[in-house]
NUTI-448099 format. One record per residue (C-alpha): residue number from 1; chain; residue in one letter; x, y, z. Coordinates in pm, whole numbers, plus 50000, padded with zeros to 5 digits. Example, Ala and Ser with C-alpha at 12.3 -4.5 7.8 and 13.67 -1.06 7.14 Angstrom:
BEGIN
<site n="1" chain="A" res="A" px="51230" py="49550" pz="50780"/>
<site n="2" chain="A" res="S" px="51367" py="49894" pz="50714"/>
***
This chain:
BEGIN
<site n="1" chain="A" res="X" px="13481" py="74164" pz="67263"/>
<site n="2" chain="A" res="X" px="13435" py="74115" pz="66863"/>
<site n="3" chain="A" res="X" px="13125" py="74022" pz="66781"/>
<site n="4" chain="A" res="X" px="13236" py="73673" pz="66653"/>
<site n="5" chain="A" res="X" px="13472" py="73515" pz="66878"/>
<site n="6" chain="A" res="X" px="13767" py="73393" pz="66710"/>
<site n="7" chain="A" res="X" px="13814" py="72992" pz="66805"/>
<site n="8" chain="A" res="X" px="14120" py="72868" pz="66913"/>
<site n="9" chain="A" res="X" px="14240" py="72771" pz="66634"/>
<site n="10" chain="A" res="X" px="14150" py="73071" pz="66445"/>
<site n="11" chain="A" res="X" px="14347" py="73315" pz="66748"/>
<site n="12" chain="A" res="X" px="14644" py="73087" pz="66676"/>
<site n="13" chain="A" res="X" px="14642" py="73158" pz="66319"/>
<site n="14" chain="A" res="X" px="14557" py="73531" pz="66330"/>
<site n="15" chain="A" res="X" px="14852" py="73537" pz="66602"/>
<site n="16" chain="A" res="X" px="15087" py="73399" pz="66378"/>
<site n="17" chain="A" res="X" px="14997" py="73632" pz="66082"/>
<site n="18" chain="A" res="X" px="14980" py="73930" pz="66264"/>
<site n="19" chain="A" res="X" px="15345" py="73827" pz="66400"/>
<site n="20" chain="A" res="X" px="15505" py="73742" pz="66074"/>
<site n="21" chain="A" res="X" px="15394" py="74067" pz="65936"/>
<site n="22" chain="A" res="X" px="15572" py="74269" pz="66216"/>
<site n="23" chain="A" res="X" px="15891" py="74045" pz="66147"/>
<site n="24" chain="A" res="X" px="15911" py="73795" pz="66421"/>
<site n="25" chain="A" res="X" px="16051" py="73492" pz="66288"/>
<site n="26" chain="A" res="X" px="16112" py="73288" pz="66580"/>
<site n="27" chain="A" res="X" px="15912" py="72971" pz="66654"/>
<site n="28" chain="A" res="X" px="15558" py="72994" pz="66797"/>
<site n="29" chain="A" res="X" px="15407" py="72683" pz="66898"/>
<site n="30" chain="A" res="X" px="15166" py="72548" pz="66844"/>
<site n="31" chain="A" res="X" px="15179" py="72358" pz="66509"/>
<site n="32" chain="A" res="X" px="15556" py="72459" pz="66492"/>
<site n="33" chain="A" res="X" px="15838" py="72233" pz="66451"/>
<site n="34" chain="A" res="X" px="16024" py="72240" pz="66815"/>
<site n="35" chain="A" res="X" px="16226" py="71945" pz="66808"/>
<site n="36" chain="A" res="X" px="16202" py="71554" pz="66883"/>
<site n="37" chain="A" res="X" px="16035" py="71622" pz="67236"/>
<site n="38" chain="A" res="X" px="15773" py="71888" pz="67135"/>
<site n="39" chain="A" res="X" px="15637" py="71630" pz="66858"/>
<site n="40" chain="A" res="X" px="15669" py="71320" pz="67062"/>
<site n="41" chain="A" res="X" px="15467" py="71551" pz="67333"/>
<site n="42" chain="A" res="X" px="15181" py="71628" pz="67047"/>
<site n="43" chain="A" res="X" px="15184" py="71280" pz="66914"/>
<site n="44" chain="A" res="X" px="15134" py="71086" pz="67285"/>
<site n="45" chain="A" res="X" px="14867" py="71351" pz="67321"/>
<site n="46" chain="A" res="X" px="14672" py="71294" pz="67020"/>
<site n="47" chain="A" res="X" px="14713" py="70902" pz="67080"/>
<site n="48" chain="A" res="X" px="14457" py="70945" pz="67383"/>
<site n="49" chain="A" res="X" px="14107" py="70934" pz="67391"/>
<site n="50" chain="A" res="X" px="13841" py="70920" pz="67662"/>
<site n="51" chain="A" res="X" px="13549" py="70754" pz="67730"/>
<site n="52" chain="A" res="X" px="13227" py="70901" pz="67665"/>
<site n="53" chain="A" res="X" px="12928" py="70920" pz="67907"/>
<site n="54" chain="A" res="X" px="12597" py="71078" pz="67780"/>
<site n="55" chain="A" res="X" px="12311" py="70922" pz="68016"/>
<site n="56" chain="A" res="X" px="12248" py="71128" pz="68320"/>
<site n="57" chain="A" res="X" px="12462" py="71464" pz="68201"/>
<site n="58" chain="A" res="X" px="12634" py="71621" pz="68474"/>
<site n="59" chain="A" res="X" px="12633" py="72006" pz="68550"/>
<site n="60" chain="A" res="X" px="12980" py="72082" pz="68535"/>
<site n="61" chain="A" res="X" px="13234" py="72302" pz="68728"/>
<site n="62" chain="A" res="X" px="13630" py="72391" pz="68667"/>
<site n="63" chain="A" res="X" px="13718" py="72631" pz="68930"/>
<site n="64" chain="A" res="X" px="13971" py="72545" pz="69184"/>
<site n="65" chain="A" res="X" px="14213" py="72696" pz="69427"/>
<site n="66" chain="A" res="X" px="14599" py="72723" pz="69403"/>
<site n="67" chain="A" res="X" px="14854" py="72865" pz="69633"/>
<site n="68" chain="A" res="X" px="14539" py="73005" pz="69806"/>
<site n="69" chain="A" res="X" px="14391" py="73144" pz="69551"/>
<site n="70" chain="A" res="X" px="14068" py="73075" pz="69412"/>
<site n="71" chain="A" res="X" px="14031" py="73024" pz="68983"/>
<site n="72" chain="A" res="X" px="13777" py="72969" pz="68743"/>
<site n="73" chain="A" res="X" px="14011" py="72739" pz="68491"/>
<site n="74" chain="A" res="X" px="14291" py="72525" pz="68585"/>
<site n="75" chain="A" res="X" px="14419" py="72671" pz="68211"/>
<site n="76" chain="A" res="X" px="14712" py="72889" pz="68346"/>
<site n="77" chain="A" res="X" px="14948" py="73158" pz="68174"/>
<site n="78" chain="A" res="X" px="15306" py="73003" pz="68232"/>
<site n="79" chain="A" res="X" px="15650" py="73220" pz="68312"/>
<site n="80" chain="A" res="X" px="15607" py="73510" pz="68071"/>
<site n="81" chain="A" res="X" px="15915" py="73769" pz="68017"/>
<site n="82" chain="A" res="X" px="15908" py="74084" pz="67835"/>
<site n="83" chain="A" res="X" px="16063" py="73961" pz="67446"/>
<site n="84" chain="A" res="X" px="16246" py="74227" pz="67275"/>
<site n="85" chain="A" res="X" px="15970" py="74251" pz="67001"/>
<site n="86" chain="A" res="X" px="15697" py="74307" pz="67268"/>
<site n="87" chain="A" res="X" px="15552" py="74638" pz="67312"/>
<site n="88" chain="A" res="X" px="15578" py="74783" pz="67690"/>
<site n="89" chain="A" res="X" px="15257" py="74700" pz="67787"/>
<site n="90" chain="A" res="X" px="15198" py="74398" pz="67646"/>
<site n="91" chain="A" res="X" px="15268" py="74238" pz="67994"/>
<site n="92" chain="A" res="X" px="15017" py="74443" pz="68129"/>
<site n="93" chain="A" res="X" px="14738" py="74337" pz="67853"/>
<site n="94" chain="A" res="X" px="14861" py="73962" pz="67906"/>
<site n="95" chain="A" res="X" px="14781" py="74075" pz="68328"/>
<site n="96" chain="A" res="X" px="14484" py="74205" pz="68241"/>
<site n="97" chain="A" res="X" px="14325" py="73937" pz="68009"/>
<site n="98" chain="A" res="X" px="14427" py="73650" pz="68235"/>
<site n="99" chain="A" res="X" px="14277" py="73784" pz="68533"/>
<site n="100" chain="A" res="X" px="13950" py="73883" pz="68319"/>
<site n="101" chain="A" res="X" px="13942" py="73461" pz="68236"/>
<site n="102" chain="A" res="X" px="13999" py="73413" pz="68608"/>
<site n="103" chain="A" res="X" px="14282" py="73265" pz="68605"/>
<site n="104" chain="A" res="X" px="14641" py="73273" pz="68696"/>
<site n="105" chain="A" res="X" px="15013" py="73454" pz="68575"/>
<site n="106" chain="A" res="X" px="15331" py="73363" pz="68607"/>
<site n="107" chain="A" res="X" px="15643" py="73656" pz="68504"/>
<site n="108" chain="A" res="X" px="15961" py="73522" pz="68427"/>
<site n="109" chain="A" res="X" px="16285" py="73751" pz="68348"/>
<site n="110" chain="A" res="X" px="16172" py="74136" pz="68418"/>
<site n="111" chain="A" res="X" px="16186" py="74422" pz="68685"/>
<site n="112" chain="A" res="X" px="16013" py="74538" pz="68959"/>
<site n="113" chain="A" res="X" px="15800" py="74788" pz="68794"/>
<site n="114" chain="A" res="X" px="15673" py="74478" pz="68541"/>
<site n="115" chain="A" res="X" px="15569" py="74307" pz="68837"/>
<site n="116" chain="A" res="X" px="15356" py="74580" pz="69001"/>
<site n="117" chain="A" res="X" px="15194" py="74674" pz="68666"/>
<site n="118" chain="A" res="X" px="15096" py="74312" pz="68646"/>
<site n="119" chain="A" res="X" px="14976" py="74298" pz="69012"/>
<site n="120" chain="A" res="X" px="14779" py="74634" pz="68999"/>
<site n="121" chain="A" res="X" px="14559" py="74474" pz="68754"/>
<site n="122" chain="A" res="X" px="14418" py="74213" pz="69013"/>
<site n="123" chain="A" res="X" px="14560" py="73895" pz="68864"/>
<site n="124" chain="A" res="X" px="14713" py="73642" pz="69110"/>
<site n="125" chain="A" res="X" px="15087" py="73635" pz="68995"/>
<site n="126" chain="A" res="X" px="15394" py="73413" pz="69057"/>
<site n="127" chain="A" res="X" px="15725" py="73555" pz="68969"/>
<site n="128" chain="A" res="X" px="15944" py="73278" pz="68828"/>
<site n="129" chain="A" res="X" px="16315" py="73341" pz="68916"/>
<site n="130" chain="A" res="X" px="16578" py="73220" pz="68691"/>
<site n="131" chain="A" res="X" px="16908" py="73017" pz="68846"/>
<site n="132" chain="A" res="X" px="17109" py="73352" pz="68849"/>
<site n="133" chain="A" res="X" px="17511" py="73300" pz="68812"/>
<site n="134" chain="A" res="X" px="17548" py="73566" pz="69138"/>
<site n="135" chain="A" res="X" px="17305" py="73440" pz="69404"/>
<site n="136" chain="A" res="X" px="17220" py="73754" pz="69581"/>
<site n="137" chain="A" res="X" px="17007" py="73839" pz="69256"/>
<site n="138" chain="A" res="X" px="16819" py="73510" pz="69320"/>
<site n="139" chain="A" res="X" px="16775" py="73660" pz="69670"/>
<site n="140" chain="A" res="X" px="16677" py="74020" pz="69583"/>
<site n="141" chain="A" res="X" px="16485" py="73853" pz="69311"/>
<site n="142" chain="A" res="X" px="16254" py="73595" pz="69524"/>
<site n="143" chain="A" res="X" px="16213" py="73876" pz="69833"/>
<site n="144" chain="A" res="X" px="16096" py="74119" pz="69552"/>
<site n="145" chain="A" res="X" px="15844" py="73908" pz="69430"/>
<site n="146" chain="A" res="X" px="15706" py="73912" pz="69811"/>
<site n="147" chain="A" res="X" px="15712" py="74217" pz="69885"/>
<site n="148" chain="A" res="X" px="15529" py="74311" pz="69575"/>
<site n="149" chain="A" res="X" px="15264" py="74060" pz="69669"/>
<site n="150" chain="A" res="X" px="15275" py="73767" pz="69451"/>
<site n="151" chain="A" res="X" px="15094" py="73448" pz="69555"/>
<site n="152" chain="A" res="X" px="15394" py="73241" pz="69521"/>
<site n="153" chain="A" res="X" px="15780" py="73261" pz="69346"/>
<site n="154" chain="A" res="X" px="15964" py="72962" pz="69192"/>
<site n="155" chain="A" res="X" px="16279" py="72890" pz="69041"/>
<site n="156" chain="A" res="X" px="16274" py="72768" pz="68657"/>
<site n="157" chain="A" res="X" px="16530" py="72451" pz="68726"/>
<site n="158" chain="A" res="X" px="16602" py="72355" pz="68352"/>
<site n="159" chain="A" res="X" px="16809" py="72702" pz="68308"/>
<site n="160" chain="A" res="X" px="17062" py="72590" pz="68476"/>
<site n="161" chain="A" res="X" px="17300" py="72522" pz="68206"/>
<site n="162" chain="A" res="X" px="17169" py="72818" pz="67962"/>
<site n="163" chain="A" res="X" px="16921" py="72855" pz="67725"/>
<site n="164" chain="A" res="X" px="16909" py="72657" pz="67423"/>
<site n="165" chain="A" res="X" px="16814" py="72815" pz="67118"/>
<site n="166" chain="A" res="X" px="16808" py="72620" pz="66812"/>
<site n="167" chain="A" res="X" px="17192" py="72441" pz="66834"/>
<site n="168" chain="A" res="X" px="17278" py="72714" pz="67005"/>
<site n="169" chain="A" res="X" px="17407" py="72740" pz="67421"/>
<site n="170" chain="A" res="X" px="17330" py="73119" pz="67492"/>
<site n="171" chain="A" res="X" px="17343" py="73284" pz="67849"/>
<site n="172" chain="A" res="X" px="17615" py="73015" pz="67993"/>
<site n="173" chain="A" res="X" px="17735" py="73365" pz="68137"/>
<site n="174" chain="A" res="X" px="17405" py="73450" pz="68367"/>
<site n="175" chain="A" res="X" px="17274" py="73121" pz="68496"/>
<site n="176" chain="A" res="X" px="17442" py="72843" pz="68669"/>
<site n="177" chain="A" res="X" px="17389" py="72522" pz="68828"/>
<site n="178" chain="A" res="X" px="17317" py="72505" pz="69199"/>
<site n="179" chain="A" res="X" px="17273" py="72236" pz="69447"/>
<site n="180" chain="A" res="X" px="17001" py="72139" pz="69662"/>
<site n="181" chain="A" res="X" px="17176" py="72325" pz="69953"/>
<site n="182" chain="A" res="X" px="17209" py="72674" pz="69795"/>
<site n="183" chain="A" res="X" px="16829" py="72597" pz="69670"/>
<site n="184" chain="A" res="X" px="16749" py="72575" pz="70059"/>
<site n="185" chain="A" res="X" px="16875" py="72904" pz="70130"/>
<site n="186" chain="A" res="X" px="16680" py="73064" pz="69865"/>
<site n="187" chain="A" res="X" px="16376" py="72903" pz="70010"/>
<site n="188" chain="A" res="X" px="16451" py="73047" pz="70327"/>
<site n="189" chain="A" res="X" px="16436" py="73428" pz="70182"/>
<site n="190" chain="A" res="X" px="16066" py="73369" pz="70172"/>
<site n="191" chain="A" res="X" px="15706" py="73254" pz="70350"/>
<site n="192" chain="A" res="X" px="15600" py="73239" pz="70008"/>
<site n="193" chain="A" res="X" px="15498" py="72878" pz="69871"/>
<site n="194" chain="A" res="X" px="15784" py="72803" pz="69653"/>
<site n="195" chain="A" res="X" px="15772" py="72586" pz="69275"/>
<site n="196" chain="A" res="X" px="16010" py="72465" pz="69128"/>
<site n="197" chain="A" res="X" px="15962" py="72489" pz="68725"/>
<site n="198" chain="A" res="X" px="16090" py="72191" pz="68520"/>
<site n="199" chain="A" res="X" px="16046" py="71878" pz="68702"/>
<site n="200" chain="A" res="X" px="16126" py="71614" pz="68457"/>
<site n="201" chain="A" res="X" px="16223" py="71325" pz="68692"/>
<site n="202" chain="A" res="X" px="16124" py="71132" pz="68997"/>
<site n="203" chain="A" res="X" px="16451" py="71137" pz="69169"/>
<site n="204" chain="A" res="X" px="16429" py="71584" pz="69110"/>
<site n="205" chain="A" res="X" px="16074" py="71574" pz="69204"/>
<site n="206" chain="A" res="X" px="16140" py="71395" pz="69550"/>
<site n="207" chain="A" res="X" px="16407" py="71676" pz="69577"/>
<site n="208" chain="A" res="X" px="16181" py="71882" pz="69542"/>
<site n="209" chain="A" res="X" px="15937" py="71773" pz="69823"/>
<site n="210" chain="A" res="X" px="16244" py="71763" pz="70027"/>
<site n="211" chain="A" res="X" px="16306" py="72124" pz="70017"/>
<site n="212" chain="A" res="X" px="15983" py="72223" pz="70157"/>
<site n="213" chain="A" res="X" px="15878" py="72299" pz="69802"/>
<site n="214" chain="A" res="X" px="15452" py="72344" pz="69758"/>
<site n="215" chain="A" res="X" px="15483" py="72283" pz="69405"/>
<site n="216" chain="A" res="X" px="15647" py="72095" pz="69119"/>
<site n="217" chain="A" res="X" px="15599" py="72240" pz="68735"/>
<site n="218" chain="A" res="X" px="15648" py="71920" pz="68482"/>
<site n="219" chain="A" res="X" px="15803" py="72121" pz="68211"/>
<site n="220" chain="A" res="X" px="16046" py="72109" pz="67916"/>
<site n="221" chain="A" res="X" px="16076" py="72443" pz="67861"/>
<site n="222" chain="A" res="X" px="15967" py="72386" pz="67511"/>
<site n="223" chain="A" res="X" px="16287" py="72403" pz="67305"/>
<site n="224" chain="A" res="X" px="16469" py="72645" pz="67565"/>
<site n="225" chain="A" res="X" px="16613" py="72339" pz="67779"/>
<site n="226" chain="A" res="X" px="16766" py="72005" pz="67673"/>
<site n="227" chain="A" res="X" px="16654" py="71883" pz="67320"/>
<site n="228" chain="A" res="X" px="16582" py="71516" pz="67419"/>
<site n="229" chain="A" res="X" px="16453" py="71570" pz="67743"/>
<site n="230" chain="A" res="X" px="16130" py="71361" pz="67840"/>
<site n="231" chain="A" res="X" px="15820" py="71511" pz="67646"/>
<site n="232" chain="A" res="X" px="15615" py="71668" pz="67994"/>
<site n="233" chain="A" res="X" px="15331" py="71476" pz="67951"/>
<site n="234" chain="A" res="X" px="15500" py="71147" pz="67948"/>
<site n="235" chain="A" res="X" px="15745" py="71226" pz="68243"/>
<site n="236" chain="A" res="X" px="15342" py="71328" pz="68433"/>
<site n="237" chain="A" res="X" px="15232" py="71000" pz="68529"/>
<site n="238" chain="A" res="X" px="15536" py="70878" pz="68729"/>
<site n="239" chain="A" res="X" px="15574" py="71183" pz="68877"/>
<site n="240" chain="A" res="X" px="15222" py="71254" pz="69009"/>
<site n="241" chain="A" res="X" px="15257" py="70887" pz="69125"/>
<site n="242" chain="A" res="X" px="15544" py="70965" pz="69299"/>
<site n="243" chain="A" res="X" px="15496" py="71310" pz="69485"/>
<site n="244" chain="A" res="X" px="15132" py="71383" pz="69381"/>
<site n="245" chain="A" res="X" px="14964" py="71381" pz="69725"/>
<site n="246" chain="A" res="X" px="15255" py="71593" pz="69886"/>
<site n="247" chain="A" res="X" px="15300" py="71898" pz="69636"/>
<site n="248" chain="A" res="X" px="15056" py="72025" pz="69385"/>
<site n="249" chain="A" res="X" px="15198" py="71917" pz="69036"/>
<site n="250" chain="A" res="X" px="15147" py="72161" pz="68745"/>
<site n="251" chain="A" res="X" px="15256" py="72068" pz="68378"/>
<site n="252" chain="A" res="X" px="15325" py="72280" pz="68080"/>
<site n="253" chain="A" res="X" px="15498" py="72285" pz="67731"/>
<site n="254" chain="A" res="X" px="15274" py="72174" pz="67445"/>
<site n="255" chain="A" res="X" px="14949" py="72215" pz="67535"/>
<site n="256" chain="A" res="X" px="14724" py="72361" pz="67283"/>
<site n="257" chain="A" res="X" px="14367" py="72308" pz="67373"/>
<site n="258" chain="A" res="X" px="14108" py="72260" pz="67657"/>
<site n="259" chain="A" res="X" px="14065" py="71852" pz="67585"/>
<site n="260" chain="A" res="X" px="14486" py="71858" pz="67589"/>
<site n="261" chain="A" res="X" px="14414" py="72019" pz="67969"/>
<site n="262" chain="A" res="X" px="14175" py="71721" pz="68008"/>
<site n="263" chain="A" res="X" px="14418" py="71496" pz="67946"/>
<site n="264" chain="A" res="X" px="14675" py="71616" pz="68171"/>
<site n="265" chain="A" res="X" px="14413" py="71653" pz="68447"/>
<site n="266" chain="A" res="X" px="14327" py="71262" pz="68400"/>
<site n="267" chain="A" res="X" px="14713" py="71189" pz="68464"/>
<site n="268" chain="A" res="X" px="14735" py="71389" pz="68799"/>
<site n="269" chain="A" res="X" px="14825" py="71765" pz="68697"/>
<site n="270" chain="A" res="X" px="14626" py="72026" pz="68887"/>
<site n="271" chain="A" res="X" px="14666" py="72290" pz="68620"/>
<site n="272" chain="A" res="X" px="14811" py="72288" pz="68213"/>
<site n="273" chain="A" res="X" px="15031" py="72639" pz="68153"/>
<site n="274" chain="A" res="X" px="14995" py="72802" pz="67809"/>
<site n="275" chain="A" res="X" px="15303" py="73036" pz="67749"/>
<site n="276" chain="A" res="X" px="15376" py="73104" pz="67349"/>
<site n="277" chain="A" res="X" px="14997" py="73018" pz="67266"/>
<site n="278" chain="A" res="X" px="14939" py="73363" pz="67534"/>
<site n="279" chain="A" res="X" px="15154" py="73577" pz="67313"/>
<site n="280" chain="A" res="X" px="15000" py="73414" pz="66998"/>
<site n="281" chain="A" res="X" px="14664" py="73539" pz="67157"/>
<site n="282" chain="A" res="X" px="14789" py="73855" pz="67236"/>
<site n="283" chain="A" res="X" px="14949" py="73886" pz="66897"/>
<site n="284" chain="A" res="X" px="14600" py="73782" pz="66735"/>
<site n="285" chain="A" res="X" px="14360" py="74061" pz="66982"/>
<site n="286" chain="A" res="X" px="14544" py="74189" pz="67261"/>
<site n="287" chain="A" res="X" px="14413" py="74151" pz="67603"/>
<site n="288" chain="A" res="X" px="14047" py="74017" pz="67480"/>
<site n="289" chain="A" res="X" px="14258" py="73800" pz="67317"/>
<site n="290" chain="A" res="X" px="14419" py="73672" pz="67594"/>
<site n="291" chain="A" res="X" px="14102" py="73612" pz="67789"/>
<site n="292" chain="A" res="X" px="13908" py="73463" pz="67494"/>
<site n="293" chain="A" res="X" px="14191" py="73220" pz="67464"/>
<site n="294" chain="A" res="X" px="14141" py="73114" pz="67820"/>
<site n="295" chain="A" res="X" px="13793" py="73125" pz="67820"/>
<site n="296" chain="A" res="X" px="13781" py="72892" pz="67474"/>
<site n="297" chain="A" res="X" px="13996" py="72634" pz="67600"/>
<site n="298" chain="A" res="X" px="13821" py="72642" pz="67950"/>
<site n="299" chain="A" res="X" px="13464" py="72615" pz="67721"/>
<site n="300" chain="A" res="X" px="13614" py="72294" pz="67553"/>
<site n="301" chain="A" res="X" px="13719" py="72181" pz="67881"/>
<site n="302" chain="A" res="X" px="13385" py="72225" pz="67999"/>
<site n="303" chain="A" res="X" px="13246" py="72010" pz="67764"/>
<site n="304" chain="A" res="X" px="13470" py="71750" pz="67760"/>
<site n="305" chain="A" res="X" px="13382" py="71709" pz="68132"/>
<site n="306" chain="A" res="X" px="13003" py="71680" pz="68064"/>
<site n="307" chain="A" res="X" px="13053" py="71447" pz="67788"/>
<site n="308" chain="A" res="X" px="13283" py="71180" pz="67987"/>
<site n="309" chain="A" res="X" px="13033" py="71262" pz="68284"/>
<site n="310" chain="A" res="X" px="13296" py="71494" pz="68523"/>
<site n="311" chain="A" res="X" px="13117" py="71747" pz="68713"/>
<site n="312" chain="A" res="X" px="13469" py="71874" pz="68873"/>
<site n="313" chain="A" res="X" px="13807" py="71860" pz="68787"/>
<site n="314" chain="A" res="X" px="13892" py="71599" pz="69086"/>
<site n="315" chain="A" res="X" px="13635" py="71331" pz="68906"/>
<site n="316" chain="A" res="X" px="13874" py="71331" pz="68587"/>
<site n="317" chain="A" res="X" px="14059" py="71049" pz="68588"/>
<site n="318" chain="A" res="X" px="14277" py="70797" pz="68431"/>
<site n="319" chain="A" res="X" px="14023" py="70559" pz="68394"/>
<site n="320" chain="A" res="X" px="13835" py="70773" pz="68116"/>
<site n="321" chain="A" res="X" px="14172" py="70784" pz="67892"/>
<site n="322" chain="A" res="X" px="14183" py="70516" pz="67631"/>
<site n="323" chain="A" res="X" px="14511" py="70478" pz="67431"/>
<site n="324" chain="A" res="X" px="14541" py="70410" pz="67094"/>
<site n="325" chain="A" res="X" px="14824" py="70199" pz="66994"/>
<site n="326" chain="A" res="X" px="15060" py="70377" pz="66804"/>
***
């Protein structure tokens, strides 16, 4: 590690630099202008506050186990896929720096060989499989991931109708909708617990318990869905009303910090995925930037829990958020 660790803030900002230099143009969130949901999804989460606790501290703890496996942060790396600008091991590094923090990694679009460089490093993966046009690949996909010994696979749901990309409907060609019944077939190519990834709606969530599913991911896909679709953190509460006590509920898209994790913690999620804020972090130090980004925003976390009086992540709570009126 450097000597002085970069904060968030300042990883974000050396991330972005370091990409604009090298050409990438794209959007990288945070701070970056993603459309109507992403800034409704900052400004709700900047409207609430917590109440503070300072008599009697608390010693304070954030580990916690998913999908059987035991982490030190409930600050997760969401689907990652290998970007045309990426080097070839920058999936590796990403591996490597997550499981340094402790913590968890989830692959998106890539091959077999990705997967096992990722799991040779020792971090717990999920492999994230996209609603492939021909279902075999789905298949071949999801009984990959198992034999290669992920912790869990999932499908990412809001890719059904393509990828949105600015105004722009790309990949109509690869991915297609599917109903609940081919979903239970793809379930059945597997003993591994199964998520589905972009849960924006009680009625799909239910679905979702229906299948047999062990987890639901609340997630807009940042601008790579629907443009208007519900911000995450505002679809959370409903949903972790709904199906919280039968499938672990997950949230992602927008999340920039460890008191935003807090926040989504209070409202029911069991974990907050980072996704473009990894590669930012990658961008900014490589792999110790990877696992100083998880380790800052676990830090804040941290003290955020000792200063509203939470010694574990089960005693945050809704009754420590305060809204502001907007």
């Amino acid at each position: 590690m450097s000597e002085k660790l970069l904060t968030i803030s300042q990883l974000y900002a050396k991330g972005r630099e370091t990409l604009s230099k090298r050409g990438v143009t794209r959007w990288f969130p945070p701070d970056s202008n993603m459309g109507a949901a992403a800034e409704a999804n900052r400004k709700y989460l900047d409207s609430l506050f917590y109440e503070t606790k300072f008599l009697d501290p608390v010693d304070v703890d954030t580990s916690l186990t998913i999908f059987g496996v035991e982490l030190k942060t409930p600050a997760f790396c969401s689907p990652i896929s290998q970007l045309d600008w990426m080097e070839k091991t920058d999936i590796f590094d990403i591996a490597q720096g997550i499981k340094n923090a402790g913590s968890l990694l989830m692959l998106g679009i890539g091959g077999s060989k990705e997967l096992q460089d990722a799991i040779d490093t020792g971090v717990p993966v999920v492999k994230m499989v996209k609603p492939y046009r021909r279902t075999e690949l789905i298949y071949e996909k999801v009984r990959d991931a198992e034999s290669h010994g992920c912790v869990a696979v999932g499908m990412d749901i809001d890719h059904f109708h393509g990828l949105l990309v600015g105004d722009e409907i790309q990949r109509t060609e690869l991915f297609a909708p599917q109903q609940t019944s081919e979903l239970r077939q793809v379930f059945s190519q597997t003993k591994l617990p199964f998520i589905i990834k972009g849960v924006l709606s009680i009625s799909d969530a239910q679905k979702a318990v229906d299948l047999g599913a062990s987890a639901v991911v609340v997630s807009n896909h940042g601008p790579g869905s629907f443009s208007f679709s519900v911000p995450s953190m505002i679809a959370l509460p409903r949903i972790t009303d709904s199906v919280g006590k039968q499938v672990t509920v997950l949230i992602d898209s927008g999340f920039k910090t460890g008191n935003d994790v807090f926040k989504a913690l209070a409202f029911g999620a069991k974990g907050v995925g980072f996704a473009s804020s990894i590669l930012l972090a990658l961008a900014a130090q490589g792999s110790e930037g990877v696992e100083l980004l998880i380790n800052q925003i676990t830090a804040e976390l941290q003290r955020t829990m000792a200063g509203t009086g939470c010694p574990n992540l089960s005693a945050i709570n809704r009754e420590i958020i305060v809204h502001y009126p907007t």
